[in-house]
LUMDORO-246197 format. One record per residue (C-alpha): residue number from 1; residue in one letter; x, y, z. Coordinates in Angstrom, 1 decimal. Example, Ala and Ser with C-alpha at 12.3 -4.5 7.8 and 13.67 -1.06 7.14 Angstrom:
BEGIN
1; A; 12.3; -4.5; 7.8
2; S; 13.7; -1.1; 7.1
***
This chain:
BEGIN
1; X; 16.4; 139.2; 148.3
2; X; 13.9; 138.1; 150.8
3; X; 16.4; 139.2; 153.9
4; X; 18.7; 141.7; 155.1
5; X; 21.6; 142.7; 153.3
6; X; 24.8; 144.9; 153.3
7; X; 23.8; 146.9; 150.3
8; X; 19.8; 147.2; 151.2
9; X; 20.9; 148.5; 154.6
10; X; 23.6; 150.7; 153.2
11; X; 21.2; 152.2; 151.1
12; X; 18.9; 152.4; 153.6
13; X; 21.1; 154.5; 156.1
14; X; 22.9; 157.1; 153.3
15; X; 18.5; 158.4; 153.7
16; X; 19.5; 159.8; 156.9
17; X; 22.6; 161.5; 156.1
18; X; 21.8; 164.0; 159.0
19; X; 22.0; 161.8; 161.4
20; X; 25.2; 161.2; 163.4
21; X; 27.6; 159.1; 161.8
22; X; 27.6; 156.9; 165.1
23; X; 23.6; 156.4; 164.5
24; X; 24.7; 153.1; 162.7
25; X; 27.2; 150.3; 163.5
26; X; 28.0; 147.6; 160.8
27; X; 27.8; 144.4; 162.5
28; X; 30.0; 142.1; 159.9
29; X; 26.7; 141.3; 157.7
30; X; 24.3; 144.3; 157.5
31; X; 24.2; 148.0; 158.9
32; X; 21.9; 148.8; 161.7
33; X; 20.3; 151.5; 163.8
34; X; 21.8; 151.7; 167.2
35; X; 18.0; 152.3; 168.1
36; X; 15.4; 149.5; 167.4
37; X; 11.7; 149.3; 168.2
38; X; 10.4; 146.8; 170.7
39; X; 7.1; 145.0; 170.4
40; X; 6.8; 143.4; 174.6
41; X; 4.1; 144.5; 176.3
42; X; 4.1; 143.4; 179.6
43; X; 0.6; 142.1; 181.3
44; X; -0.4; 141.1; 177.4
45; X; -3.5; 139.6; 179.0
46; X; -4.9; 143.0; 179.7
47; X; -8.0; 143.9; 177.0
48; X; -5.8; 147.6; 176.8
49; X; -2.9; 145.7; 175.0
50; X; -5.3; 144.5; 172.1
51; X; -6.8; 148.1; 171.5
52; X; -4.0; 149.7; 170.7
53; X; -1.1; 148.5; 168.2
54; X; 2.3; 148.9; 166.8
55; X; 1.6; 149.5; 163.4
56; X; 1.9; 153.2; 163.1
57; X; 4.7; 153.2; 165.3
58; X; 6.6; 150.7; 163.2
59; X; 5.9; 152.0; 160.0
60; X; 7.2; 156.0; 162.0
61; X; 10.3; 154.0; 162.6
62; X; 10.8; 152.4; 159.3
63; X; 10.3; 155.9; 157.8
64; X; 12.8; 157.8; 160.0
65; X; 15.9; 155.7; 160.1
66; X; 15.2; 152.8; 162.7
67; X; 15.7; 149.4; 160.5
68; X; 15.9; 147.4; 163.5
69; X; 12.3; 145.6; 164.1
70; X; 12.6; 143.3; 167.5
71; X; 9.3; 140.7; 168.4
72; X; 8.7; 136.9; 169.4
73; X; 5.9; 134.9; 169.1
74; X; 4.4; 135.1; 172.6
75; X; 4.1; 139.0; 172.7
76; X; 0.7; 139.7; 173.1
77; X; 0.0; 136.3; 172.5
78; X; 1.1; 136.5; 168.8
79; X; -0.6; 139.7; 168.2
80; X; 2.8; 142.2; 168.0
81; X; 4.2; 139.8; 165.2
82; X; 1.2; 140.3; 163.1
83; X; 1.0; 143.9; 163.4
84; X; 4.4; 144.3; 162.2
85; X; 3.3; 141.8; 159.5
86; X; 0.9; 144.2; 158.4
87; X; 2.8; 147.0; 158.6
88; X; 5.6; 146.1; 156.4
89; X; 2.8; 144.7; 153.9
90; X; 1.8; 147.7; 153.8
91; X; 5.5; 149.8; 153.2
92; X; 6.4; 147.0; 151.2
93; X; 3.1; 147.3; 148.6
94; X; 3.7; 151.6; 148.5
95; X; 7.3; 151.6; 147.8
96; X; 8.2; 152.9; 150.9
97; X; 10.8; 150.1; 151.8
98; X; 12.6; 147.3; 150.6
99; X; 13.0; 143.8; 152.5
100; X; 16.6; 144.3; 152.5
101; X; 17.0; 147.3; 154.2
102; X; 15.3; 145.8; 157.6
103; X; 16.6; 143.7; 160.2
104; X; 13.9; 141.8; 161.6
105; X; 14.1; 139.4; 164.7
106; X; 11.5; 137.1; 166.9
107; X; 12.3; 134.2; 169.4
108; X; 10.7; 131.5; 170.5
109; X; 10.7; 129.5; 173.7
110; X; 7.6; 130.3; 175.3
111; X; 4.4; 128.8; 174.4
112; X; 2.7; 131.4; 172.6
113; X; -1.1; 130.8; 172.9
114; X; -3.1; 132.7; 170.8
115; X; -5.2; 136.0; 170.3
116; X; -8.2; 136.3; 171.5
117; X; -7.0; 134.4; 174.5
118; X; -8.6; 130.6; 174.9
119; X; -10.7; 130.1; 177.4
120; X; -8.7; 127.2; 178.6
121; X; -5.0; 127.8; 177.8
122; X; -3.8; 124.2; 179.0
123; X; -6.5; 122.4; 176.5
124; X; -5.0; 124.9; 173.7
125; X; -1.1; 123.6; 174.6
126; X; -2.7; 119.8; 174.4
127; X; -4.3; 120.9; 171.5
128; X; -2.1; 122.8; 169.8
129; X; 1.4; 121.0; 171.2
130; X; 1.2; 117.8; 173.0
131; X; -1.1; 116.5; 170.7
132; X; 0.2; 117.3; 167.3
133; X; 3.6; 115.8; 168.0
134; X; 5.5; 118.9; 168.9
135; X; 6.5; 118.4; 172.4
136; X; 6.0; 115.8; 175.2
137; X; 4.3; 117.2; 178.2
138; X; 7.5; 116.7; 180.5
139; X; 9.3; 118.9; 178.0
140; X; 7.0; 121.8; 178.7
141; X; 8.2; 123.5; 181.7
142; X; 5.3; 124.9; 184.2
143; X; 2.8; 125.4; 180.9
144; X; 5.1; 128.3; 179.9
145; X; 8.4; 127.2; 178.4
146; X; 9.3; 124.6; 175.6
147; X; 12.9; 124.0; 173.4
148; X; 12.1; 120.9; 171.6
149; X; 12.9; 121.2; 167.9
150; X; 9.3; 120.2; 166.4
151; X; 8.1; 123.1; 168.6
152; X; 11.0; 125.0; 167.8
153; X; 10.2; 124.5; 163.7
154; X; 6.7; 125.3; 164.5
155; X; 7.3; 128.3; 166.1
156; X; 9.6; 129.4; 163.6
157; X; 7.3; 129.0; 160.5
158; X; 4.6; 130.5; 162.4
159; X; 6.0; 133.5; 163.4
160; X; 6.9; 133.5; 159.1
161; X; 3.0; 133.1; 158.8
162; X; 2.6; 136.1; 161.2
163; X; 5.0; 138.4; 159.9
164; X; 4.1; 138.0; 156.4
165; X; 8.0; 137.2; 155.6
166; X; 10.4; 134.2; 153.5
167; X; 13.1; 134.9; 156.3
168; X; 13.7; 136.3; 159.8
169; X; 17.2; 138.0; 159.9
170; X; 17.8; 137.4; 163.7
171; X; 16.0; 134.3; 165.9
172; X; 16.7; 134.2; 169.0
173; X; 16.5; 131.2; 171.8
174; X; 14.0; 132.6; 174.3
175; X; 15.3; 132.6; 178.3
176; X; 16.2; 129.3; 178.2
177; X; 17.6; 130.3; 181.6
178; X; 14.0; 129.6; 182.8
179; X; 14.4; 125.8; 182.5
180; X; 17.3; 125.8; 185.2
181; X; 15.5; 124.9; 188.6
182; X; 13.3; 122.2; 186.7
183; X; 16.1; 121.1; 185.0
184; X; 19.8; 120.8; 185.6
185; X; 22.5; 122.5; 183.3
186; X; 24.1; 119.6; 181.6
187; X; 20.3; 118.6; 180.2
188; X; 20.0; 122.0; 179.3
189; X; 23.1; 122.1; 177.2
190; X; 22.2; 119.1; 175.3
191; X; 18.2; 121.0; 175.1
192; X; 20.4; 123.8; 173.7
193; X; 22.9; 121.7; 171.4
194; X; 19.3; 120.0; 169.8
195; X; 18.1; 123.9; 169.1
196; X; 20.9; 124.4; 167.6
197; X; 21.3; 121.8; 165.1
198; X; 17.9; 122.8; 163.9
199; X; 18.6; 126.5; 163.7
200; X; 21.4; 125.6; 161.7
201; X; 19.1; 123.3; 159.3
202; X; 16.6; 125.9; 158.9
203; X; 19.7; 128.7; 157.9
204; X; 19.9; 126.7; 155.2
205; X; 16.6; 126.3; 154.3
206; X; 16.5; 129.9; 153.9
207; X; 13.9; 130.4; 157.0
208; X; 16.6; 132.4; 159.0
209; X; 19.8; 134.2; 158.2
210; X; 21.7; 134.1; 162.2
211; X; 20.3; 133.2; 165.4
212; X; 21.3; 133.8; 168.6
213; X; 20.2; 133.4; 172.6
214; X; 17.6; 136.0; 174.3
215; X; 18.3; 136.0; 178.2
216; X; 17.0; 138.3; 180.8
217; X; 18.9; 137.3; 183.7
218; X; 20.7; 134.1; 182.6
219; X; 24.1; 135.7; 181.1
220; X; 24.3; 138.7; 184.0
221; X; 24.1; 136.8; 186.6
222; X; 27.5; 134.8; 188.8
223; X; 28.2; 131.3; 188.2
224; X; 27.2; 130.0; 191.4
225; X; 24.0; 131.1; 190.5
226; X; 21.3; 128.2; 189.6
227; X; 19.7; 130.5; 186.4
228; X; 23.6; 130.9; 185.3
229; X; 24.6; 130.2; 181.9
230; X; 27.6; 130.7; 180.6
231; X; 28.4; 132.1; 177.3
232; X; 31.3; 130.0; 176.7
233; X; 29.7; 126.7; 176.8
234; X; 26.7; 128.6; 174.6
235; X; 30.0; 129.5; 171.7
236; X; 31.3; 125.7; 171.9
237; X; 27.8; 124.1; 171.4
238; X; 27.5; 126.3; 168.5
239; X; 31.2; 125.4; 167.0
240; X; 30.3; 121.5; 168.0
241; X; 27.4; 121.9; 165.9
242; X; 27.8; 124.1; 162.5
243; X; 31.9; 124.5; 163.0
244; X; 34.2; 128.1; 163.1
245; X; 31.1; 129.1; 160.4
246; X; 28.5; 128.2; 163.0
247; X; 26.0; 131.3; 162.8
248; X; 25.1; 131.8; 166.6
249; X; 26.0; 135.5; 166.4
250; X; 23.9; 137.0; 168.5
251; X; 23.3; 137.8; 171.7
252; X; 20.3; 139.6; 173.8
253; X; 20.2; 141.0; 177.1
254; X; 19.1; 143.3; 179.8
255; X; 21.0; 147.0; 180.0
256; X; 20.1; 149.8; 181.5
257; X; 21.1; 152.7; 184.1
258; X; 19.3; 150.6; 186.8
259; X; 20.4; 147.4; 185.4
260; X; 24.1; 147.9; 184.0
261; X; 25.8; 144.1; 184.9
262; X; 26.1; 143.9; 181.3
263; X; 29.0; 146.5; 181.6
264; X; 30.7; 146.4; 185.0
265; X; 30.0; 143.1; 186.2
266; X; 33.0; 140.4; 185.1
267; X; 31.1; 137.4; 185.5
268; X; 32.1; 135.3; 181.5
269; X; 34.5; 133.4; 180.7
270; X; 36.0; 134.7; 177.3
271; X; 38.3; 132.7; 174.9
272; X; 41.2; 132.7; 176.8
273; X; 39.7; 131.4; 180.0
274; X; 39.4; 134.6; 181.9
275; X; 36.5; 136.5; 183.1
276; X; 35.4; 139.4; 181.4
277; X; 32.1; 141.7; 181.4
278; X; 29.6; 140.0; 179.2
279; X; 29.7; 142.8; 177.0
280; X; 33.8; 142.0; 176.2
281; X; 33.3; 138.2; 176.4
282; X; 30.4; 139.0; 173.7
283; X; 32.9; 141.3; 171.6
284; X; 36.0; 138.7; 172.5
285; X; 33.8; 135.6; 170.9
286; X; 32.9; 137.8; 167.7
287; X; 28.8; 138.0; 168.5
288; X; 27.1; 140.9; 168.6
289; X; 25.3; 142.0; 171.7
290; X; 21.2; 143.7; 171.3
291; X; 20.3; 145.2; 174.6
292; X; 17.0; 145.0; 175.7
293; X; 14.9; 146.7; 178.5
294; X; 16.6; 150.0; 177.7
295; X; 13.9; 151.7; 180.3
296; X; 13.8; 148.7; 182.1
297; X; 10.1; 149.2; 181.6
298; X; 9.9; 152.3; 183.4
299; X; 11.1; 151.8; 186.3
300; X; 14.3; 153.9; 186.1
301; X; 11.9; 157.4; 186.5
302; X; 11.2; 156.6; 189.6
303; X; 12.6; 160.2; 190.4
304; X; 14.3; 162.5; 188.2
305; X; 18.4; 161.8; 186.6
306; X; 21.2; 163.5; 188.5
307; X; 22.2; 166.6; 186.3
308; X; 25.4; 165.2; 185.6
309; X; 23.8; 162.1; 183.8
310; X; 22.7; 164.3; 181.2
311; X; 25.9; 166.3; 180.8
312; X; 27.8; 163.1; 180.6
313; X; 26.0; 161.2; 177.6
314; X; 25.8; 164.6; 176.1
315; X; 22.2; 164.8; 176.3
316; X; 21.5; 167.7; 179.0
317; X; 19.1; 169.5; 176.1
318; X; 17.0; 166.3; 176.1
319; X; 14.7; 164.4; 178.3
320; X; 15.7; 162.0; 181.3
321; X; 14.4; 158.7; 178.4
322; X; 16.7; 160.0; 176.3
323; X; 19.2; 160.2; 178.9
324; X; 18.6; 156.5; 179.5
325; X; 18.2; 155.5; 175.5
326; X; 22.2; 157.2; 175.0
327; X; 23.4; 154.8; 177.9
328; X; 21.7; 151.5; 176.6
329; X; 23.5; 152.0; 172.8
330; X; 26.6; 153.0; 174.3
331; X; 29.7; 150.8; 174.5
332; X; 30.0; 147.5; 173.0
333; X; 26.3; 147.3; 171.7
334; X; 24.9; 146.9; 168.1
335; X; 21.4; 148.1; 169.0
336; X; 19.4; 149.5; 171.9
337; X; 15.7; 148.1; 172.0
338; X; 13.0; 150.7; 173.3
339; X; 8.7; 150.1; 173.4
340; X; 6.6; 152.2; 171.8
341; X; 2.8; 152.5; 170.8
342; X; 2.5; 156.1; 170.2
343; X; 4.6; 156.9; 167.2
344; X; 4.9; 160.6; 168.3
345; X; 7.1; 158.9; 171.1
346; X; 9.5; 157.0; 168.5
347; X; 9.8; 160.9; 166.9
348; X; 11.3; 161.9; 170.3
349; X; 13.1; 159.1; 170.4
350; X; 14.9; 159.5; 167.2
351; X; 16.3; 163.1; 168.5
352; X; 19.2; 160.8; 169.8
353; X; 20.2; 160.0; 166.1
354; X; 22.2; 163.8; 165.8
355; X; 23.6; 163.2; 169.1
356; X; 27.2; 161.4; 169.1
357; X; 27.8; 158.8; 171.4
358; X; 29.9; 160.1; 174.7
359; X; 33.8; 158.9; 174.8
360; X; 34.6; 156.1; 177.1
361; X; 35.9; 158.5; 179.9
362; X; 32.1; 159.8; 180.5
363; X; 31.1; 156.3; 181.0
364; X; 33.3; 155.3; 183.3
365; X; 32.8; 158.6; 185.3
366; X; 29.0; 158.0; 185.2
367; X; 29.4; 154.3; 186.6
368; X; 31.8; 155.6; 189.8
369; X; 29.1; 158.2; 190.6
370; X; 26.3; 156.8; 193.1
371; X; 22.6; 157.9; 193.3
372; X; 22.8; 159.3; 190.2
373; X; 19.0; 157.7; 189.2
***
């Protein structure tokens, strides 16, 4: 199989039968680490970005029980995809893994440019977009942000290219959030109803298994807001489109101990017309929620965790990151995404998988204390 699968990740995960049993969820297709590696760097333009790469850390994940690889084509300006590329080439060729044990995801939205960076980035998007048919120039929000299909089917095949694979497990619709203000919400539905249609065509082409929506602040914010989107109108575009057997299944957004809306904040509308915290109206719909900015980049260590945050998650003989990892894959989440470019740092990391998650009780005690990061 040239994708994901129940057995190849089953298989996978009984390699790591030291780990704790709650190290893996099942998410209706395929098991998966409750960890997975990260490929954003932010700044990408920065020369440091390009002499380092993710390759050893990848391959230290792969080998120690993380199966959940997490990239889109504008990281590093195409670079991160092609270093994972490499690296599962290289697993791949010595035996070391097997296609279907890994769950690998990009997204695409953004206009990727390319490495090294052009000297002129907006003759490379007339070059590279406008003029090959891709996208009109009004549908290219401030040179950053495009969703029409062509682009969207060239961004898909080229993150294929890049990543050296038949099929991406996971693809995700890139903040399409970032379109509100240039655009209103009912064009952006019908922007998002188009994507749609072609993610569906290209599932059964065999180019993607699932897809799903990346947001960084578009599903945690209220509805009054003009970057809203609600998650309900996102689950009837996909059942207009592909049906009850649509495969939207995914979703990705921000949670951390500095950012936690995702949890406590009841701002979606679930099945039954009520509002629920996006992570029950994400559980309520039958997706699967991937958390990103675990660390939120760094900027939770601004001064050492409360005690108490470490004898709550159960992780008081570990470090404050691990402290914040344990909150991001706890509750209703399939995976916790976390950067890094040293490997030795994914080793530490993966001290979490003996560790149990913490029962409900400790998270709700940790969310009525205040001051606690």
């Amino acid at each position: 199989m040239n994708h994901a699968t129940k057995e190849g990740t089953f298989s996978y995960l009984k390699q790591f039968s030291k780990y704790s049993k709650d190290f893996y969820r099942f998410d209706g297709e395929v098991f998966v680490s409750s960890l997975g590696l990260g490929t954003f760097r932010k700044e990408p333009y920065r020369e440091e970005n390009y002499m380092v790469n993710y390759k050893d850390s990848v391959k230290m994940a792969i080998l120690n029980g993380i199966n959940l690889i997490d990239t889109a084509i504008n990281y590093r300006y195409q670079t991160s995809e092609r270093e994972i590329g490499e690296a599962l080439l290289e697993l791949f060729s010595e035996g070391k893994a097997s296609r279907e044990e890994l769950v690998i995801t990009s997204k695409a939205g953004f206009l990727p440019l390319d490495f090294p960076f052009p000297e002129n980035p907006y003759e490379w998007i007339v070059e590279n977009v406008i003029e090959k048919g891709l996208s009109p120039k009004e549908e290219i929000l401030v040179d950053q942000h495009c969703m029409t299909p062509a682009y969207l089917r060239w961004s898909v095949e080229q993150s294929l290219k890049n990543l050296q694979l038949e099929t991406i497990d996971i693809f995700f619709l890139h903040n399409p959030e970032m379109q509100l203000g240039y655009i209103d919400y009912k064009t952006l539905k019908k922007r998002v109803k188009k994507a749609f249609e072609l993610f569906e065509k290209l599932v059964k082409e065999g180019k993607i298994c699932n897809y799903g929506i990346a947001c960084w602040n578009g599903f945690l914010y209220h509805e009054a807001h003009d970057e809203y989107i609600s998650l309900q109108d996102m689950v009837a575009i996909a059942e207009e489109v592909g049906g009850k057997n649509h495969h939207f299944k995914y979703v990705q957004s921000p949670y951390n101990l500095g950012k936690p809306e995702a949890y406590n904040c009841s701002n979606q509308r679930g099945p039954d017309g009520k509002y629920y915290t996006l992570m029950q109206a994400v559980s309520g719909y039958g997706l699967k929620l991937m958390v990103s900015s675990s660390l939120l980049q760094a900027n939770v260590f601004k001064r050492k965790f409360d005690a108490q945050v470490g004898e709550l998650l159960g992780t008081s003989a570990l470090n404050d990151v691990a402290s914040a990892l344990q909150f991001a894959r706890t509750g209703q989440v399939m995976s916790a995404l976390f950067g890094a470019v040293n490997p030795r740092h994914v080793e530490d990391n993966l001290l979490l998988a003996y560790i149990a998650n913490p029962p409900r009780e400790n998270m709700d005690r940790l969310f009525g204390m205040k001051h606690v990061v």
